[in-house]
C-alpha positions as CSV (number, residue, x, y, z in Angstrom):
1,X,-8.2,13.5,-21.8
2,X,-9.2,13.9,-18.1
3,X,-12.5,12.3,-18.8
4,X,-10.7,9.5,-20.3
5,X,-8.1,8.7,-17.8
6,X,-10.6,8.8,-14.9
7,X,-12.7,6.4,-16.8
8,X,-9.7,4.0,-17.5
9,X,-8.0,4.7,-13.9
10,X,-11.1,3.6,-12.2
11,X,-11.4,0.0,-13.7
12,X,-7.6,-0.5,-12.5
13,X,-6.3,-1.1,-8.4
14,X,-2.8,-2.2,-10.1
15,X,-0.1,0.9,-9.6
16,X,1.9,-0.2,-12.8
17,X,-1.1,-0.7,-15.0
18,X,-2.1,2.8,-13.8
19,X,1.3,4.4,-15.0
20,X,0.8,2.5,-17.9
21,X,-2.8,4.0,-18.4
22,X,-1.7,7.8,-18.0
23,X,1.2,6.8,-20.7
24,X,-1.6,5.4,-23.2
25,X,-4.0,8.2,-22.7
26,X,-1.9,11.2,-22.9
27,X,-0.4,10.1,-26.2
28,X,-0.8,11.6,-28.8
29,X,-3.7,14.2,-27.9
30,X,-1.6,15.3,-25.4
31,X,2.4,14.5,-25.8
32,X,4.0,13.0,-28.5
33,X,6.0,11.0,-26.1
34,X,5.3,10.2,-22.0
35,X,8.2,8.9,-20.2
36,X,7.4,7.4,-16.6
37,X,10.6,7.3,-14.0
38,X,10.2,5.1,-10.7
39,X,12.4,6.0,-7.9
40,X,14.9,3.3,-7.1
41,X,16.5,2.2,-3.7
42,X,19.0,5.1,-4.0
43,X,16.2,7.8,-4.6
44,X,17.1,8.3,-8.2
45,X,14.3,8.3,-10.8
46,X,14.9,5.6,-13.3
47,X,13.1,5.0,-16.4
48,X,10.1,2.4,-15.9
49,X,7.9,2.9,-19.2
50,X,8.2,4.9,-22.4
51,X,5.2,5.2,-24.2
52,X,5.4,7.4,-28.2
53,X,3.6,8.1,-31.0
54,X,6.3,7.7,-33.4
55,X,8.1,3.9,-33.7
56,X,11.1,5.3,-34.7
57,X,11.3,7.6,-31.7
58,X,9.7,4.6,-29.1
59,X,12.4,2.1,-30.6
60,X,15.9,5.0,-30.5
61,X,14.6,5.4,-26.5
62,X,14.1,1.7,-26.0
63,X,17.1,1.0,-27.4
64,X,19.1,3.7,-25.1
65,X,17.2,1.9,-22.1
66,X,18.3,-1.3,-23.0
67,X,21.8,-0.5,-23.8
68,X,22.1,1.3,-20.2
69,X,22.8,4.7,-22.1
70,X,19.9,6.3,-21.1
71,X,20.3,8.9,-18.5
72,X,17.5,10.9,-16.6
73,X,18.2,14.5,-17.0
74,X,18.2,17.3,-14.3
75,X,14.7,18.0,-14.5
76,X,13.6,14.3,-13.9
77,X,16.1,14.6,-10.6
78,X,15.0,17.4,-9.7
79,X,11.1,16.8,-9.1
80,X,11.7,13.5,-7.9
81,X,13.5,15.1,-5.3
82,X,11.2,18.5,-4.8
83,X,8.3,17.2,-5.7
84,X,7.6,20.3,-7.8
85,X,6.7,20.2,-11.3
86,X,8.9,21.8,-13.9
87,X,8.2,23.1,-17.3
88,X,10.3,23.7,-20.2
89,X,8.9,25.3,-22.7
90,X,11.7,24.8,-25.4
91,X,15.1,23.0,-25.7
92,X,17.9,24.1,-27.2
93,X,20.8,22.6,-28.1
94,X,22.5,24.9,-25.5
95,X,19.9,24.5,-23.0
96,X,20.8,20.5,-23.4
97,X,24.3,20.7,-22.2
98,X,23.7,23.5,-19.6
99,X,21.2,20.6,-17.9
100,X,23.8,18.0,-18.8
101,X,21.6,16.1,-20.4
102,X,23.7,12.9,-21.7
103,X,24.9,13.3,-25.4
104,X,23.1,10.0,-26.7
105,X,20.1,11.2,-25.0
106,X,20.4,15.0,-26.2
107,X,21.3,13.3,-30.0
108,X,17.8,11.5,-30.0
109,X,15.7,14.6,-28.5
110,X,17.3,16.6,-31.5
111,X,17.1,13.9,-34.6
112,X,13.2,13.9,-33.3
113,X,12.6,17.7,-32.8
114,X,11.6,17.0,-28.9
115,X,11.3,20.5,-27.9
116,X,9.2,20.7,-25.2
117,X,8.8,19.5,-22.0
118,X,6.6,19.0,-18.5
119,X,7.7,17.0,-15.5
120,X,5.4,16.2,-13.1
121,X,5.3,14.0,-9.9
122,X,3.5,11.5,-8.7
123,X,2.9,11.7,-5.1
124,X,1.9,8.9,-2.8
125,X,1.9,9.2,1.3
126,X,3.5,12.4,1.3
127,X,6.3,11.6,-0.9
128,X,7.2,11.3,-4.9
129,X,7.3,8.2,-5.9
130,X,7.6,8.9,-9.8
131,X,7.5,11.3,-12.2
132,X,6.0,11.7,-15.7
133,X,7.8,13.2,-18.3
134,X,5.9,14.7,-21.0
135,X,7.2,15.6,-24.4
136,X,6.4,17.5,-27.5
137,X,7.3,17.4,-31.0
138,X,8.1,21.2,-32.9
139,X,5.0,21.2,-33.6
140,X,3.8,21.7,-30.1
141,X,4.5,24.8,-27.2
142,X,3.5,23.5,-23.9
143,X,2.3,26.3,-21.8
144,X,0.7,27.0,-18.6
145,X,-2.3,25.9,-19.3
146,X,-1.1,22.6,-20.5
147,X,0.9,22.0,-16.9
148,X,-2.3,22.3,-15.1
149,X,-3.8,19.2,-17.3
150,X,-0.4,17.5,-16.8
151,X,-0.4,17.9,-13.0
152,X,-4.0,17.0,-13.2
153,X,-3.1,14.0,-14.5
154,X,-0.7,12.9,-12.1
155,X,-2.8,14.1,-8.7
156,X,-5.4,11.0,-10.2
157,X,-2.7,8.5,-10.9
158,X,-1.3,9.2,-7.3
159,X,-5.1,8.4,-5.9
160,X,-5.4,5.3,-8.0
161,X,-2.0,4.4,-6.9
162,X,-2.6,5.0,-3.6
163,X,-6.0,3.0,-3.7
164,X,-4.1,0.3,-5.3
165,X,-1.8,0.3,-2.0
166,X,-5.0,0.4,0.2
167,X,-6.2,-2.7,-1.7
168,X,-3.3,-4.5,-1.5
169,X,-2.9,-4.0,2.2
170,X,-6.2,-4.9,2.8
171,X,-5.8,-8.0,0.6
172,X,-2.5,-8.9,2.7
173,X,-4.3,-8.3,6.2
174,X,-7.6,-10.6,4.9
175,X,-5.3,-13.5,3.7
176,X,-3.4,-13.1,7.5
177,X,-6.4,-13.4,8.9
178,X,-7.9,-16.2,7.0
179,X,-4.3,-18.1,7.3
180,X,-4.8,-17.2,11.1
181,X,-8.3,-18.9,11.0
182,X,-7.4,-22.0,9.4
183,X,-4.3,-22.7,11.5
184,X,-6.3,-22.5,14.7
185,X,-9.1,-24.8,13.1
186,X,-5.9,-26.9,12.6
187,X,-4.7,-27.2,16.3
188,X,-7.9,-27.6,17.6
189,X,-8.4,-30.4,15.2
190,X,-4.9,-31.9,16.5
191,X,-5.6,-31.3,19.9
192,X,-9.4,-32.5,19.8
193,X,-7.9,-36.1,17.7
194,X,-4.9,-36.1,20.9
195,X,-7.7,-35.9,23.6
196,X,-9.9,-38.0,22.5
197,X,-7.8,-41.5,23.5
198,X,-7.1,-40.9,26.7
199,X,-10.4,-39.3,27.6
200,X,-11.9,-42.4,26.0
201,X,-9.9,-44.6,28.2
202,X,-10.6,-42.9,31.2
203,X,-14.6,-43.3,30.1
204,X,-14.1,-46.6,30.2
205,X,-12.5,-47.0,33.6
């Protein structure tokens, strides 16, 4: 899966198509579902993408995104804000409502047997900047081992994203400069045309 996502990272310099790309890869060898939150003006993670291997499950949390009814829980909150990846190796129906997560939310995590959990962040010029949520049927545990491959995973998407940021300033500061370029071409033109009358007359005289 690292292999993979290196591979698919490196042909991108776009920060959304990168987020998209951990989503894509990490599903299903890795998660059954990948959730990626983007902090928003307030500082709050809100839900960007949502990427599973089950329809059903992809459609219930679209659904809940585009009915407004979908609620980050603690967790997301929390390493958006710490920058510190959680993991939680099983939800209960009790560990649900102790993290208040929101009852439509909890109601799709149980119908689908979403159990397990990692949230890790994404971390560009010193700062989170988003956080990946991965999830896990019953039939999966994640463990220790499986947070180092998930932070793995988000320490490359924060160097593509941060290349993609590079690229894009440098794009910016090349069209300034070629924009600079033509404008003096311009008013050398327009002074060189404005010159040239009275300089001829003066020839002549």
């Amino acid at each position: 899966i690292l292999a993979d996502a290196s591979r698919l990272l490196a042909e991108s310099l776009d920060s959304e198509q990168t987020l998209f790309t951990i989503a894509h890869v990490a599903v299903p060898s890795f998660a059954d579902v990948v959730l990626v939150y983007l902090r928003d003006p307030q500082g709050k993670p809100g839900l960007k993408l949502v990427h599973a291997a089950n329809p059903e499950l992809l459609a219930a949390v679209r659904d809940l995104q585009r009915r407004g009814a979908f609620r980050e829980i603690a967790p997301n909150h929390r390493v958006m804000t710490t920058g510190r990846s959680e993991l939680q190796p099983k939800w209960t129906p009790e560990r649900l409502v102790a993290e208040k997560v929101d009852e439509e939310l909890a109601s799709v995590m149980l119908r689908f047997g979403i159990g397990s959990t990692i949230d890790v962040p994404v971390v560009v010029g010193g700062r989170p900047i988003a956080v990946i949520a991965f999830a896990a049927g019953s039939t999966k545990v994640f463990d220790e081992r499986d947070l180092v491959i998930a932070e793995e995973l988000a320490r490359r998407a924060s160097t593509a994203m941060h290349n993609a940021e590079l690229f894009d300033n440098a794009k910016a500061e090349r069209e300034r400069a070629e924009e600079e370029v033509m404008l003096r071409e311009r008013l050398v033109a327009i002074v060189g045309h404005d010159l040239r009358t009275p300089l001829s007359a003066i020839s002549m005289a």
